[in-house]
Kinemage of the C-alpha trace (Angstrom):
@kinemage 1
@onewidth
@group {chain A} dominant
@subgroup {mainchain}
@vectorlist {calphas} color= white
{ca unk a 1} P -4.101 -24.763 -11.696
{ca unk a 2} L -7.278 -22.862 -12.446
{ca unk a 3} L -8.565 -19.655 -9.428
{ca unk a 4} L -11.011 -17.783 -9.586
{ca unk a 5} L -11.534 -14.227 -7.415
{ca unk a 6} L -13.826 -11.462 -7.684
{ca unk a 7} L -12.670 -7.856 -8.359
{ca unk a 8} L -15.580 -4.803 -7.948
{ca unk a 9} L -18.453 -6.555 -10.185
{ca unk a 10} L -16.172 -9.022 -12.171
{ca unk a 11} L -14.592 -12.511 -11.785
{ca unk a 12} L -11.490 -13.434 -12.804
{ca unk a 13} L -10.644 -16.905 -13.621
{ca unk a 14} L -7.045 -17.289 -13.992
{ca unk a 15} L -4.496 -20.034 -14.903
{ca unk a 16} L -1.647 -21.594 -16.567
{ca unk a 17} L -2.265 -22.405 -20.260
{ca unk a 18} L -2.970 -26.457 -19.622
{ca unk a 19} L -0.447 -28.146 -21.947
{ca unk a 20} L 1.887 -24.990 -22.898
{ca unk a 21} L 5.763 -25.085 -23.363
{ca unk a 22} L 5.905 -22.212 -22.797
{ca unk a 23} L 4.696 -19.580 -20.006
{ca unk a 24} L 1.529 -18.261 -20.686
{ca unk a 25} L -0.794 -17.702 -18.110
{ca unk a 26} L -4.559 -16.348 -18.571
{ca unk a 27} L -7.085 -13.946 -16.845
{ca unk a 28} L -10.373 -14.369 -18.288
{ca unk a 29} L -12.637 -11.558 -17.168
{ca unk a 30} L -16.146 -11.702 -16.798
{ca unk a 31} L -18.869 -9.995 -15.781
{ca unk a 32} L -23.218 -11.714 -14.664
{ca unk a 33} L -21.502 -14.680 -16.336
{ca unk a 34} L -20.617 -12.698 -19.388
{ca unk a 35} L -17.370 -12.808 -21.501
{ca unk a 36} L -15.072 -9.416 -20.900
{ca unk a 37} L -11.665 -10.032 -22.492
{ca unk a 38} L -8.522 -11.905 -21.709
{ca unk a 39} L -5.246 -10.582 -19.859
{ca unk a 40} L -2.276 -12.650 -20.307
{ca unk a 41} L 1.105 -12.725 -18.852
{ca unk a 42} L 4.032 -14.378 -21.410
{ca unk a 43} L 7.390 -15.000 -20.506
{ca unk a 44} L 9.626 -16.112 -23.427
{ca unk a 45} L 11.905 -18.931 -22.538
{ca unk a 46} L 15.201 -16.741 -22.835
{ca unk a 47} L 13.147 -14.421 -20.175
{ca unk a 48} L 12.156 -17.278 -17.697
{ca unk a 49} L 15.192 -17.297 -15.594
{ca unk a 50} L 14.590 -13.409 -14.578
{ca unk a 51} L 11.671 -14.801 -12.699
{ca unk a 52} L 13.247 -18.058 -11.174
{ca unk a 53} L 16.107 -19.558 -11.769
{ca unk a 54} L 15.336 -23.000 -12.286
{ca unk a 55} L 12.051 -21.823 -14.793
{ca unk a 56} L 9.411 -23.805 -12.474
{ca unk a 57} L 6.541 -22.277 -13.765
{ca unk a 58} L 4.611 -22.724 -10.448
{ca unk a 59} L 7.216 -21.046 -8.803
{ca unk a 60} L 7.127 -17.948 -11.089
{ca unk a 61} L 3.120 -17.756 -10.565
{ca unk a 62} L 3.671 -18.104 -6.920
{ca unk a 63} L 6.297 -15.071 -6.681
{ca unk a 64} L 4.021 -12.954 -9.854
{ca unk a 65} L 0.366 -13.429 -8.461
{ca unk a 66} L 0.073 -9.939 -6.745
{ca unk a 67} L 1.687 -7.750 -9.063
{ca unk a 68} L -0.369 -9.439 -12.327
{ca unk a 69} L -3.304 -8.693 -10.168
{ca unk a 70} L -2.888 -5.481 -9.215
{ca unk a 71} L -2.226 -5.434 -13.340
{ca unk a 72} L -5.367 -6.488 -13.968
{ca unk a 73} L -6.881 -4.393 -11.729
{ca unk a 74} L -5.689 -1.583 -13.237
{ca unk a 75} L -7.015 -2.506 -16.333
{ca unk a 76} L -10.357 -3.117 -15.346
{ca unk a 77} L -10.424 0.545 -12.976
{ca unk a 78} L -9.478 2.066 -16.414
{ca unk a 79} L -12.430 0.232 -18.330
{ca unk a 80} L -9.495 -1.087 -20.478
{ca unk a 81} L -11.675 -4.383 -21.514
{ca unk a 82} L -9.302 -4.620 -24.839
{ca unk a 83} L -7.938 -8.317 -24.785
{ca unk a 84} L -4.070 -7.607 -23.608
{ca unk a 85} L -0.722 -9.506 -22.955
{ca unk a 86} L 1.753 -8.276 -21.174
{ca unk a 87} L 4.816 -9.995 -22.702
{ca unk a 88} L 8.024 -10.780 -21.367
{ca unk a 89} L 11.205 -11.061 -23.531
{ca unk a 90} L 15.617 -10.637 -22.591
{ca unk a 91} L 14.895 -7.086 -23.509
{ca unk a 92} L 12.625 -6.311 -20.792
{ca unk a 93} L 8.358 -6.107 -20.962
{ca unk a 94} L 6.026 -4.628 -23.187
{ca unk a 95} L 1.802 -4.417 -23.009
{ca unk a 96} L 0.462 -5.761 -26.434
{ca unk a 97} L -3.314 -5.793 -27.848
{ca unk a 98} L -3.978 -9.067 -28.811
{ca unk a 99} L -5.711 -8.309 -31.714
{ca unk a 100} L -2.769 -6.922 -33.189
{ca unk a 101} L -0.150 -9.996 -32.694
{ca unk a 102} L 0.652 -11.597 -35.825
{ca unk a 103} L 0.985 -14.538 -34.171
{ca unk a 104} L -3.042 -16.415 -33.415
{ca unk a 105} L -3.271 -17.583 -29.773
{ca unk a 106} L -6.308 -19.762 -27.944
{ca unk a 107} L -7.549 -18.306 -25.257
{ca unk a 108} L -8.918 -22.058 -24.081
């Protein structure tokens, strides 16, 4: 399930991560075909139930889509192009900068 919208000068493709596990769905934000940074929203399995109860991942991107956006759209108002996730765990959310995580992700 790839989209793509348009948001002042930039388009955002967005998506579930093909082949994942686990949640993790992508904003990739561009701008005259050029390479921004990446949002990302990642729900932990133990936090997938908050969003639906039987963890259908469509389901949860069907009931998420306009608050991530309006996320991202924050993020872009505030020039924040830093490459972000906005994780998802039992003990609630927190915004992380990808480039500190420990853990390597693909964005592709």
């Amino acid at each position: 399930m790839q989209k793509t919208w348009s948001y002042n000068t930039y388009e955002i493709n967005e998506g579930l991560k093909p082949g994942s596990s686990t949640f993790r769905y992508f904003f990739v934000v561009s701008e005259s075909g050029e390479k921004k940074c990446n949002y990302c929203v990642w729900i932990l399995d133990e936090a997938l139930s908050r969003f639906d109860p039987s963890k259908d991942f469509n389901a949860i991107v069907s009931s998420q889509t306009e608050t991530w956006h309006r996320w991202v759209k924050e993020k872009i108002d505030a020039a924040d192009f830093r490459n972000r996730v906005l994780k998802f765990d039992k003990a609630g959310e927190q915004e992380i900068n990808l480039s500190e995580m420990t853990e390597h992700v693909k964005m592709d």
